[in-house]
Backbone as CSV, one residue per row, in Angstrom:
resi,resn,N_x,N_y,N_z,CA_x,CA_y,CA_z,C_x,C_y,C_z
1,UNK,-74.278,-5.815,18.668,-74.402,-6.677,19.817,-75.426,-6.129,20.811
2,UNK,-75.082,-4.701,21.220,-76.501,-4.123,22.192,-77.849,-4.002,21.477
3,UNK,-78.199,-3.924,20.118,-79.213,-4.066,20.008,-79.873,-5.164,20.037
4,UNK,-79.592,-6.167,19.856,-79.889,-7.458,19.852,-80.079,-7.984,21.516
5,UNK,-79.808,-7.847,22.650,-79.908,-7.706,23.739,-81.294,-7.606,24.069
6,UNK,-81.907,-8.538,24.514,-83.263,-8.792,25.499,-83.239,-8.166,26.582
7,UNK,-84.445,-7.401,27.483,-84.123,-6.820,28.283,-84.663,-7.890,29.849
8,UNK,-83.851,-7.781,30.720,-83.793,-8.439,31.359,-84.977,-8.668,32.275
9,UNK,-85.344,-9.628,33.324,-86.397,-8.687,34.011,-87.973,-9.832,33.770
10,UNK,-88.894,-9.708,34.547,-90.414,-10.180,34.049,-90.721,-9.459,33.449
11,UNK,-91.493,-9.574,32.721,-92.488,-9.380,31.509,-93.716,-8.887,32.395
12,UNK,-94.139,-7.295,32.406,-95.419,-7.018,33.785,-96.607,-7.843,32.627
13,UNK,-97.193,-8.229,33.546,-98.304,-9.032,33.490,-100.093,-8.025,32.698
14,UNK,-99.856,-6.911,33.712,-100.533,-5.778,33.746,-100.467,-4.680,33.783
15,UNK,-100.816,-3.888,32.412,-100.770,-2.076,32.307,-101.468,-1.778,32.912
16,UNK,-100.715,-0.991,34.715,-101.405,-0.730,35.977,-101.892,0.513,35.079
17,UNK,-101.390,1.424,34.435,-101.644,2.896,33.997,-103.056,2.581,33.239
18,UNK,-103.178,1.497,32.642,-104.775,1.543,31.852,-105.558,0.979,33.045
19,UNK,-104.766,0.185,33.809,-106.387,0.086,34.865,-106.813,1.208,35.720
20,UNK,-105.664,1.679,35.818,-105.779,3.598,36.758,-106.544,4.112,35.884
21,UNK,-106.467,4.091,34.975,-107.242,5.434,33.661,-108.512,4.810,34.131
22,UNK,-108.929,3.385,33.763,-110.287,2.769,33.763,-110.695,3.189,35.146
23,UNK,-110.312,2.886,36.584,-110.746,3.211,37.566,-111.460,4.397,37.627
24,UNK,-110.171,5.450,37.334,-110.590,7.144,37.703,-111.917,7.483,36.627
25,UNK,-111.725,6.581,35.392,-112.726,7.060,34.361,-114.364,6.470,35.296
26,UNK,-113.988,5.378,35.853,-115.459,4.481,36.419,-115.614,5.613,37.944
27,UNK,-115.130,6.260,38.411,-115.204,6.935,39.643,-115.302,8.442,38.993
28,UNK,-114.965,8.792,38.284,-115.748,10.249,37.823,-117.324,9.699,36.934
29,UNK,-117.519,9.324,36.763,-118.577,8.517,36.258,-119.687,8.544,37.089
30,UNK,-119.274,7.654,38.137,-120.298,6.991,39.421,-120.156,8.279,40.960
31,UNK,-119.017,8.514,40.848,-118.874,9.227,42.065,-118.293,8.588,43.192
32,UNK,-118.151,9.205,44.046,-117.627,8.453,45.595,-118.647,7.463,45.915
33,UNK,-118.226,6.525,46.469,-119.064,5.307,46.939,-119.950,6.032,47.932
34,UNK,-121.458,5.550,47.864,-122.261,5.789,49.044,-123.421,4.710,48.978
35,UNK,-123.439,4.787,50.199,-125.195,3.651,50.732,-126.349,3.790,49.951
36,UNK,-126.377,4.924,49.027,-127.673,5.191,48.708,-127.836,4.452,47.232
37,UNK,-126.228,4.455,47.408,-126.309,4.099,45.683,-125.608,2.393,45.572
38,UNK,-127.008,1.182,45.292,-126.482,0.155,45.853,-125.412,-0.831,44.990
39,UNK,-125.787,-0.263,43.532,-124.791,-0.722,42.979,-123.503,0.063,42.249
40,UNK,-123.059,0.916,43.600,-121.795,1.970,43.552,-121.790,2.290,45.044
41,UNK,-121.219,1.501,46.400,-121.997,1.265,47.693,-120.361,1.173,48.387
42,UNK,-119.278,0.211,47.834,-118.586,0.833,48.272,-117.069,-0.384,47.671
43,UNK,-115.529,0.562,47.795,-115.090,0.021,47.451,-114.659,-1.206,46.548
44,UNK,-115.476,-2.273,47.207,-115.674,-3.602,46.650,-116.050,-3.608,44.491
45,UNK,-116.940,-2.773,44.526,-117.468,-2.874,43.554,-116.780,-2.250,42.823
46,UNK,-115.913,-1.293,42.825,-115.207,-1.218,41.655,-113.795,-2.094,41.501
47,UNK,-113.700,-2.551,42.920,-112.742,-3.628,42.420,-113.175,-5.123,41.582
48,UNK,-114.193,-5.405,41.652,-114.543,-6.297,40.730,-114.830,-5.597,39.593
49,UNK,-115.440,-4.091,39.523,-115.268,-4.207,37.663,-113.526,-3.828,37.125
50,UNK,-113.145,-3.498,37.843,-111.756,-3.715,37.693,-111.278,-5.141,37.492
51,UNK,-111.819,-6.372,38.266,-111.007,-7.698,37.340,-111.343,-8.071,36.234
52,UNK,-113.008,-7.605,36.129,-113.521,-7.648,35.069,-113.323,-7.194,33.408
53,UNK,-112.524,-6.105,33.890,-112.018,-4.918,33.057,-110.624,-5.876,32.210
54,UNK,-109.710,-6.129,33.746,-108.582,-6.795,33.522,-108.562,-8.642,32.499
55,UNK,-109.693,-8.834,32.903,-109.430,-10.106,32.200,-110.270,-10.227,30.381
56,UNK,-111.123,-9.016,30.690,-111.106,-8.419,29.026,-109.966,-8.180,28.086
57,UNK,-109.371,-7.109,29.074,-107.973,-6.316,28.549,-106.881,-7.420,28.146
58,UNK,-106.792,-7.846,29.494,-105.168,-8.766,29.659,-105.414,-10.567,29.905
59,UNK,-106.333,-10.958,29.944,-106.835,-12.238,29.415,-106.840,-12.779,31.080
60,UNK,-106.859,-12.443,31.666,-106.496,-12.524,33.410,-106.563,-11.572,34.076
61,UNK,-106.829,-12.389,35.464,-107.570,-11.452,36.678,-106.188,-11.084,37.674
62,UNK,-105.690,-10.225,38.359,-105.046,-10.002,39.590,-105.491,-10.340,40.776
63,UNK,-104.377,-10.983,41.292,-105.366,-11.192,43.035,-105.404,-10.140,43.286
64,UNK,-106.595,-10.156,44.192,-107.272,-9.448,45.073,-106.400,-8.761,45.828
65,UNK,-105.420,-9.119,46.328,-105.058,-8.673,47.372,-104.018,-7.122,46.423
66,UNK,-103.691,-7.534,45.327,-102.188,-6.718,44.843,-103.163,-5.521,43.567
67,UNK,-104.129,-6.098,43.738,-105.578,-4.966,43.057,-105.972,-3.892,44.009
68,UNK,-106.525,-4.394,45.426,-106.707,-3.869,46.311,-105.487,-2.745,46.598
69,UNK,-104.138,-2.936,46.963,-103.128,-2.405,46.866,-103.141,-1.184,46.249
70,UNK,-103.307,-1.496,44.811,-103.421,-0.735,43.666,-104.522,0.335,44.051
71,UNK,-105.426,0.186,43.999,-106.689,0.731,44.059,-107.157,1.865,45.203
72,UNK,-106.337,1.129,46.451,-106.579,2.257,47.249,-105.525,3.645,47.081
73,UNK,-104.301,3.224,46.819,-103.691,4.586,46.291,-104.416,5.314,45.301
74,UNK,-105.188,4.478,44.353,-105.688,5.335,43.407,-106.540,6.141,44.007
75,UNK,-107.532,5.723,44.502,-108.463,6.329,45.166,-108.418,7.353,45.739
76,UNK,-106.856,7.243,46.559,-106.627,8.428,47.654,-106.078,9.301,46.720
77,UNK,-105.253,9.297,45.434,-105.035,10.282,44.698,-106.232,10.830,43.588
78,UNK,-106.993,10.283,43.328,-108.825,10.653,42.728,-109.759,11.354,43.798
79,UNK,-109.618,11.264,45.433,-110.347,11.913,46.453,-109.204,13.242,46.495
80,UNK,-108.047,13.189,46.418,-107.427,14.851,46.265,-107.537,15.206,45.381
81,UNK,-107.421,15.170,44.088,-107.772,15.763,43.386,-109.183,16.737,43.353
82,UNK,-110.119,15.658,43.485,-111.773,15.982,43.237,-111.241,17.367,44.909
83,UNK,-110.900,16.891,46.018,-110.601,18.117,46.786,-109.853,19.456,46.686
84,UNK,-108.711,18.825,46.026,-107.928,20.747,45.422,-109.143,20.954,44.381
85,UNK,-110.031,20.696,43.467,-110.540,21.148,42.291,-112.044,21.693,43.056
86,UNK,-112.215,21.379,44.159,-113.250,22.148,45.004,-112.962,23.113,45.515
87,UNK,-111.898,23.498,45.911,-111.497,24.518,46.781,-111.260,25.889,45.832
């Protein structure tokens, strides 16, 4: 009887852990966003290759807003890192 049991719950839409991998992989890559560099300039742009990424991967895009979300934690845990590994 318990194996047969569906698990309850939505179905996630999106493996946040492969878009984290893809992010950190596109930001050790490119580096921290800067002015000089116009197509790696700031934020924005890796959130679009991130929907881009996503609707390859998972056949669909995330709003903006719950990407964004996503993204800046990543970020702030990819800027400590790159900082303890300087020190």
């Amino acid at each position: 009887m318990g194996a047969n049991r569906k698990k309850a719950g939505r179905k996630y839409e999106y493996d946040w852990s492969r878009v984290e991998f893809e992010a950190c992989r596109l930001m050790n890559a490119n580096g921290d966003f800067e002015s000089s560099k116009p197509l790696w300039s700031a934020q924005s742009r890796l959130e679009n290759a991130l929907l881009v990424f996503c609707e390859g991967e998972f056949g669909r895009e995330p709003s903006l807003a719950v990407l964004r979300r996503q993204v800046s934690a990543w970020l702030g845990r990819w800027r400590d890192q790159r900082r303890f590994a300087a020190e």
